[in-house]
Structures are given as C-alpha cells and as structure tokens.
DSSP file (Angstrom, degrees, kcal/mol; ACC not computed):
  #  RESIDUE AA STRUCTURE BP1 BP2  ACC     N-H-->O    O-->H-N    N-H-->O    O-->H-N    TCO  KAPPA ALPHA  PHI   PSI    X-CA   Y-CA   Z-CA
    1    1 A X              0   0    0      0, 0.0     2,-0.5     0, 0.0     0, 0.0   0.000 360.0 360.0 360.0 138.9  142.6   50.8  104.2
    2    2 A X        -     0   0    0      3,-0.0     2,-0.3     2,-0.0     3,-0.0  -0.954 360.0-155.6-125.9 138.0  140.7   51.6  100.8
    3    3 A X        -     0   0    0     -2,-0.5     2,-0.2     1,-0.0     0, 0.0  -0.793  22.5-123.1-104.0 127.0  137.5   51.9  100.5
    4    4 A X        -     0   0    0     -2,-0.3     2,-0.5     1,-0.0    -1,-0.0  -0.536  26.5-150.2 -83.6 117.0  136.1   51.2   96.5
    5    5 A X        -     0   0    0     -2,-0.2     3,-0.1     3,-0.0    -2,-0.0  -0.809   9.9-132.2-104.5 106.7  134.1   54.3   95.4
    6    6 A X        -     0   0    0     -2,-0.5     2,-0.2     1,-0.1     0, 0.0  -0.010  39.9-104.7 -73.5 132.6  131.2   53.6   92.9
    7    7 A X        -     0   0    0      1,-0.1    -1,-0.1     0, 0.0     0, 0.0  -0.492  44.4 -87.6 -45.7 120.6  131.7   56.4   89.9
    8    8 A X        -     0   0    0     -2,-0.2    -1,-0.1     1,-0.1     3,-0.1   0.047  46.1 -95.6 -18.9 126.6  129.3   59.3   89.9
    9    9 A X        -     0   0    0      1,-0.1     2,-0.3     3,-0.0    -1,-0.1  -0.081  45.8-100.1 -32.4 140.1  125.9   59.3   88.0
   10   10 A X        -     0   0    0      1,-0.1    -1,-0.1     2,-0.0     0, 0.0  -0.612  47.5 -93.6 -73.2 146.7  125.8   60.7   84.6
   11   11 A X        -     0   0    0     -2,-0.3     2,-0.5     1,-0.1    -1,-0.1  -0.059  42.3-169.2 -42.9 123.6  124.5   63.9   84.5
   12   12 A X        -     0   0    0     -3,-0.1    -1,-0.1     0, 0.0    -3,-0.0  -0.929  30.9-114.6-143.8 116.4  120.8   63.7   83.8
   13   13 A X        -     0   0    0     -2,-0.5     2,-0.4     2,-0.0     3,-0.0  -0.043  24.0-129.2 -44.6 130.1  119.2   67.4   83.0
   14   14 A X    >   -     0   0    0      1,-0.1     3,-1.6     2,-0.0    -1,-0.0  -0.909   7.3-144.2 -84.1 130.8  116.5   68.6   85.9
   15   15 A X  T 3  S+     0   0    0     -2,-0.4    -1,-0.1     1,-0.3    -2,-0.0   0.551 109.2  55.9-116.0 -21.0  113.2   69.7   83.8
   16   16 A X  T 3  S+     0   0    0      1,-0.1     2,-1.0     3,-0.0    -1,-0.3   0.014  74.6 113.8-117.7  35.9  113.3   72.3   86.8
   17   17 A X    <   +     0   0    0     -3,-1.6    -1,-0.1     1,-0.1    -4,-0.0  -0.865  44.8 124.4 -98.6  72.3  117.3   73.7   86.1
   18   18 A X    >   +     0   0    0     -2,-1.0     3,-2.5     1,-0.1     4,-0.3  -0.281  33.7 170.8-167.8 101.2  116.0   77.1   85.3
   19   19 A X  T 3  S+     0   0    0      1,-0.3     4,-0.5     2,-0.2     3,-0.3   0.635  79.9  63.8 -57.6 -19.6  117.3   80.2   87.1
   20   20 A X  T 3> S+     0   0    0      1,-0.2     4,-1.1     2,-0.1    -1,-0.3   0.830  93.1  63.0 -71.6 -12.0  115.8   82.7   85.0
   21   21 A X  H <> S+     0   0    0     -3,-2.5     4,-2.7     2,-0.2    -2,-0.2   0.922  94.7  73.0 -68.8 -31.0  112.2   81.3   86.2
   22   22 A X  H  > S+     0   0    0      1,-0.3     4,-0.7    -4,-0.3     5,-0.2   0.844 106.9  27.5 -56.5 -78.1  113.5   82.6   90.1
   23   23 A X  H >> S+     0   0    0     -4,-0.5     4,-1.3     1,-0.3     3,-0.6   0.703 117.5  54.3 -55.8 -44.3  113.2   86.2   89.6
   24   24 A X  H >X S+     0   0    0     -4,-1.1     4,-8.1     2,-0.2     3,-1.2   0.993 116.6  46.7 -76.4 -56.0  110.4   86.3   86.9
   25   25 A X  H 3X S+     0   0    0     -4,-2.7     4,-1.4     1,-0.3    -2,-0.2   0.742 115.2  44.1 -45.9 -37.0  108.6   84.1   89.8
   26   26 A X  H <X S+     0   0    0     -4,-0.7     4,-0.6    -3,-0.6    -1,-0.3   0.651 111.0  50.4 -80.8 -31.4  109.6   86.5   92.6
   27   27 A X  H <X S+     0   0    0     -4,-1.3     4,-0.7    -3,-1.2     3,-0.2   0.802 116.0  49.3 -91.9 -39.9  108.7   90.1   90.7
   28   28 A X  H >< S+     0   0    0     -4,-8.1     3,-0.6    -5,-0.4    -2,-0.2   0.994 110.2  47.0 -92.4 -13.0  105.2   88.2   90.0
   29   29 A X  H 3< S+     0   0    0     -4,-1.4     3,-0.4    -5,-0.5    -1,-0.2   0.773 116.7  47.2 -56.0 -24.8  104.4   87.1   93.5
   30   30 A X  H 3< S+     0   0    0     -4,-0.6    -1,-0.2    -3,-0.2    -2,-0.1   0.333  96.7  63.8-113.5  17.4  105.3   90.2   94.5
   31   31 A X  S << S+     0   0    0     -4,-0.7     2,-0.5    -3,-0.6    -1,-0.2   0.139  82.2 104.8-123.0  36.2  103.3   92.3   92.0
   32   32 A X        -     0   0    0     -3,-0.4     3,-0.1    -4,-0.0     4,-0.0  -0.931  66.8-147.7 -88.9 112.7  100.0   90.7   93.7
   33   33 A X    >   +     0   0    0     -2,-0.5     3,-1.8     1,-0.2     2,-0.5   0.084  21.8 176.6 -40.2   2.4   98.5   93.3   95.9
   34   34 A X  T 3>  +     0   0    0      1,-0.3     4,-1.8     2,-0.2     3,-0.5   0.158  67.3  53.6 -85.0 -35.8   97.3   91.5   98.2
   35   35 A X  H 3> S+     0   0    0     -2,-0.5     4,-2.6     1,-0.2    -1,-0.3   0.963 113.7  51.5 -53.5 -52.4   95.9   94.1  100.8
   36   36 A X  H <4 S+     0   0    0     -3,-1.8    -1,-0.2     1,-0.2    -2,-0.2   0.578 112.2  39.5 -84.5   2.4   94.0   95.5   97.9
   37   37 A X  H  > S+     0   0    0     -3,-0.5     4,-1.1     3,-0.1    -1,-0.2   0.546 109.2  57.7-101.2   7.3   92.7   92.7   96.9
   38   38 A X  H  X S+     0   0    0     -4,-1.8     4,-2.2    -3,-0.3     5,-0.4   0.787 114.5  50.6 -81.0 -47.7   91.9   91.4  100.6
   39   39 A X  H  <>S+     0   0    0     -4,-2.6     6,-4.0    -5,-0.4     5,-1.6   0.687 109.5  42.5 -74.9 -21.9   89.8   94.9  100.8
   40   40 A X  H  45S+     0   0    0      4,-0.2    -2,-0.2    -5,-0.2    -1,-0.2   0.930 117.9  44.9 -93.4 -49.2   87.9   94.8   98.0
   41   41 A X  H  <5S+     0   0    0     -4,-1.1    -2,-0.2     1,-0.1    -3,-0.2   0.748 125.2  32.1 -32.0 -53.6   87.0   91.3   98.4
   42   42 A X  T  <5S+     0   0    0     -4,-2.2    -3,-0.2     3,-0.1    -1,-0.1   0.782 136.3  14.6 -42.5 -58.4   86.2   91.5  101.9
   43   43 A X  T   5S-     0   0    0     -5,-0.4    -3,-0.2     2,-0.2     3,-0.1   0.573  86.6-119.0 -98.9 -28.2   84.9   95.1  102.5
   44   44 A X  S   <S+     0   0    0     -5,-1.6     2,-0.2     1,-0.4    -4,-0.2   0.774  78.0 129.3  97.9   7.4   84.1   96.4   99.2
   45   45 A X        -     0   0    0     -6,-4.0     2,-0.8     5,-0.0    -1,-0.4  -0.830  56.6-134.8-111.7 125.4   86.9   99.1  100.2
   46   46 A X    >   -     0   0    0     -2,-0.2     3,-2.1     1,-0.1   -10,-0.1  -0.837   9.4-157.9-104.8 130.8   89.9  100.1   98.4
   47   47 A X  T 3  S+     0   0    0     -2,-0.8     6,-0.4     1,-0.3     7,-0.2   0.302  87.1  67.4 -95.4 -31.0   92.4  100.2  100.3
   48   48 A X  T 3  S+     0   0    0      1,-0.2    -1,-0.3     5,-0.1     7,-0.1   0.389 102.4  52.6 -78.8 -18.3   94.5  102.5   98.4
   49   49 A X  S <  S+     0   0    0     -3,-2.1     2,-0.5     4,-0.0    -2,-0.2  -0.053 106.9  64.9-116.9   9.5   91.6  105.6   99.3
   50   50 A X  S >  S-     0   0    0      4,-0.1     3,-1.2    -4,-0.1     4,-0.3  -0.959 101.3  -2.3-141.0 138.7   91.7  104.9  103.2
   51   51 A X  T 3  S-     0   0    0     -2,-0.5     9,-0.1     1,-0.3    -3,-0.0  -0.395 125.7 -20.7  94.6-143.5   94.3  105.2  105.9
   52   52 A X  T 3  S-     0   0    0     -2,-0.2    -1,-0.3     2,-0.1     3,-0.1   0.888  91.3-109.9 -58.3 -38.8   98.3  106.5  104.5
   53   53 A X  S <  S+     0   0    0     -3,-1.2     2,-0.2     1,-0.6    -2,-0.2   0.632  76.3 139.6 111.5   1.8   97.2  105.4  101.3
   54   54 A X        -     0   0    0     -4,-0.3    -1,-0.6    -7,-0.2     2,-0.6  -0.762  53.2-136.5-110.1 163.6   99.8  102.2  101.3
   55   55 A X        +     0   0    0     -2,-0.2     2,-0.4    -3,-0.1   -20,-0.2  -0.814  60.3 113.4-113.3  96.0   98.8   99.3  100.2
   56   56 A X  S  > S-     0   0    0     -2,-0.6     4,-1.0    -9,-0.2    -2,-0.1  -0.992  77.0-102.4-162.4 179.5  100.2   97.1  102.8
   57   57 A X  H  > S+     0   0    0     -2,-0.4     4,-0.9     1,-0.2    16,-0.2   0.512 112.6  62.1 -89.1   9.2   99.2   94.7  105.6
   58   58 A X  H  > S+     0   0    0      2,-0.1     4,-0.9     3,-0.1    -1,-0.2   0.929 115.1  30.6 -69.1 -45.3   99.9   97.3  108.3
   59   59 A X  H  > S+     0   0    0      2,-0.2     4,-0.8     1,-0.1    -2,-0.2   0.438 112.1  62.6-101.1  31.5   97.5   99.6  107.1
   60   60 A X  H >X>S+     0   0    0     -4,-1.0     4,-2.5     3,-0.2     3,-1.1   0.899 106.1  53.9 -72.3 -69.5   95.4   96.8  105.9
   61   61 A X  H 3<5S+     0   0    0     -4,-0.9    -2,-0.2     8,-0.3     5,-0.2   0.717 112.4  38.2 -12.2 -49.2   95.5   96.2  109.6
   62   62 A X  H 3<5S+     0   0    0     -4,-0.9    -1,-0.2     2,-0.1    -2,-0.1   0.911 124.5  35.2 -89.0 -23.9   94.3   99.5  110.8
   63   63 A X  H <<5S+     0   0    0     -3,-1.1    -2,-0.2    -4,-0.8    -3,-0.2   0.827 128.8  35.3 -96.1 -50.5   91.9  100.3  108.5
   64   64 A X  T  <5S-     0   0    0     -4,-2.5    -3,-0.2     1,-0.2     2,-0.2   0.778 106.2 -99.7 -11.4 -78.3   90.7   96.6  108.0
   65   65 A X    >>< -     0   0    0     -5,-0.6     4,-2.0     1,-0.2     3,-0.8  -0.435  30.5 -73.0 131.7 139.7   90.9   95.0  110.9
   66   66 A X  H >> S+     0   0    0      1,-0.2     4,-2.3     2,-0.2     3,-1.8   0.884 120.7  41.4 -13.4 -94.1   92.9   92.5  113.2
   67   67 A X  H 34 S+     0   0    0      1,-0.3    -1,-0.2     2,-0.2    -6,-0.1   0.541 120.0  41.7 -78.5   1.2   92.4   89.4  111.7
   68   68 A X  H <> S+     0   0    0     -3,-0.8     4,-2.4     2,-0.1     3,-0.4   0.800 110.8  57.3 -95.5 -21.8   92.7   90.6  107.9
   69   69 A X  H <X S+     0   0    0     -4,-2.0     4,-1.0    -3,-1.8    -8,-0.3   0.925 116.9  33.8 -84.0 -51.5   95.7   92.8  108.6
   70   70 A X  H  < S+     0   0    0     -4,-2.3     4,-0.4    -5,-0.2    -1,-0.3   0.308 113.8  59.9 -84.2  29.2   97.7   89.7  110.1
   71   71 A X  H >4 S+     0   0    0     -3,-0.4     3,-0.6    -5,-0.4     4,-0.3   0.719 111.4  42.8 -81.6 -38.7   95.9   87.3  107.5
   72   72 A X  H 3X S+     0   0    0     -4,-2.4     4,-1.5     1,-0.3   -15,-0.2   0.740 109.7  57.1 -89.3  -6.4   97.6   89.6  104.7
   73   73 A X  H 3X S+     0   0    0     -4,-1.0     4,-1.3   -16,-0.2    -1,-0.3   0.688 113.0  38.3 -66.8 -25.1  100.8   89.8  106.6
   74   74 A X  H <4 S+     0   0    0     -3,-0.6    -2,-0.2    -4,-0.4    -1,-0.2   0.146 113.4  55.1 -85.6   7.7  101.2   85.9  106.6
   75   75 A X  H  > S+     0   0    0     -4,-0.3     4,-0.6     2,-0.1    -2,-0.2   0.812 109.1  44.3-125.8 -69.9  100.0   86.0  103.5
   76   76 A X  H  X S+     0   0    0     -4,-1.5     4,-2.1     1,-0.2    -2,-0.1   0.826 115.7  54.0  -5.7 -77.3  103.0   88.7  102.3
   77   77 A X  H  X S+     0   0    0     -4,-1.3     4,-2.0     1,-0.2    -1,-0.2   0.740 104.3  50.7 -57.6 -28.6  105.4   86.6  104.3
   78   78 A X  H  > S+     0   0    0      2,-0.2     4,-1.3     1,-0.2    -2,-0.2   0.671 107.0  53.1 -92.1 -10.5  104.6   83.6  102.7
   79   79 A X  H  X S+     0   0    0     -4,-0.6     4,-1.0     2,-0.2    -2,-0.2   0.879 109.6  46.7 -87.5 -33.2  105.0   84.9   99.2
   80   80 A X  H  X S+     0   0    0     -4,-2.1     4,-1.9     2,-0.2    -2,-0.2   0.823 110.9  54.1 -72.6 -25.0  108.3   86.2   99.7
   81   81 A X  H  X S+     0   0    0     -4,-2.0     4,-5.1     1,-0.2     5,-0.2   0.973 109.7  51.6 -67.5 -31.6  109.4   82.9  101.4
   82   82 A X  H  < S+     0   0    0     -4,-1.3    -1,-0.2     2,-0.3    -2,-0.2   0.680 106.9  43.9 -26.7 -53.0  108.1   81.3   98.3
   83   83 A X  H >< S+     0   0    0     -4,-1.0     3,-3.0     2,-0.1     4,-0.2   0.988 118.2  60.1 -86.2 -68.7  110.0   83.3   95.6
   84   84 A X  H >< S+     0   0    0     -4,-1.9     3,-2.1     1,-0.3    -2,-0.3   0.876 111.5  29.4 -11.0 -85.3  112.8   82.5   98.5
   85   85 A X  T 3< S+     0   0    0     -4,-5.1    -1,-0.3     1,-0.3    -3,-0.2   0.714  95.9  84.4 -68.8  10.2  112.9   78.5   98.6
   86   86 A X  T <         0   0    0     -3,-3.0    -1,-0.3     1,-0.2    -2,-0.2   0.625 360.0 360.0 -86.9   3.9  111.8   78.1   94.5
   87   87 A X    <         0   0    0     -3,-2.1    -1,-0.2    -4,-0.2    -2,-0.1   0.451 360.0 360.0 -79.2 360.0  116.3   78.7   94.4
C-alpha cells in the first residue's frame, strides 16, 4: 500500500543559523570569573590573594564558605551547560 507524502517545506533561513556565535558565546561565558566576582561582592575579598590562589569554586569554597563555594559551582556548571545547549 502507498502512502501520498506531502513535499518538504521550502527552506526558510533561521535568524539563529549561526555557528560562529557558539564559541565566541562559550569563550565569553567562560571568561566570567565568577569566584572572583562572588568574593568581592560578597566579602570584599579577592579571591585571587587567599587560599591556592585559584580562582575557582573549590577554593571559593574553602576560603568562602559552603554555601558560596557550591553557589559558584552551580553557577560554573550552568555556564558551561549553557555555551553546551546554545549548538
């Protein structure tokens, strides 16, 4: 038995078909500090002067505190999922 298949849409450009924005999007989500600006904004501490010296949410964590060290770890994660699903 045959089944009538309606012909494909015409091609109608997506205003958001553009793969060079992915990377440029990803490099500036990820060139937010975010531990050093969670430390200065919060404590008044840079972040960068305290602890190893990394600027990241573990030793935002130690140096910091609990609930800013996993704020800026979801925070982290959610930027890389970000640059991740704009594909």
């Amino acid at each position: 038995m045959w089944v009538r298949v309606p012909p494909p849409a015409p091609y109608k450009p997506n205003r958001y078909n553009v793969p060079w924005l992915i990377p440029i999007l990803g490099y500036l989500l990820g060139s937010i500090p975010t531990a050093y600006v969670a430390g200065r904004l919060l404590r008044g501490r840079d972040i960068r002067q305290m602890g190893d010296g990394n600027v990241g949410a573990q030793n935002a964590f130690r140096q910091l505190g609990a609930k800013v060290g996993i704020t800026i770890g979801i925070i982290d994660i959610g930027k890389g999922a970000l640059a991740v699903l704009c594909d």
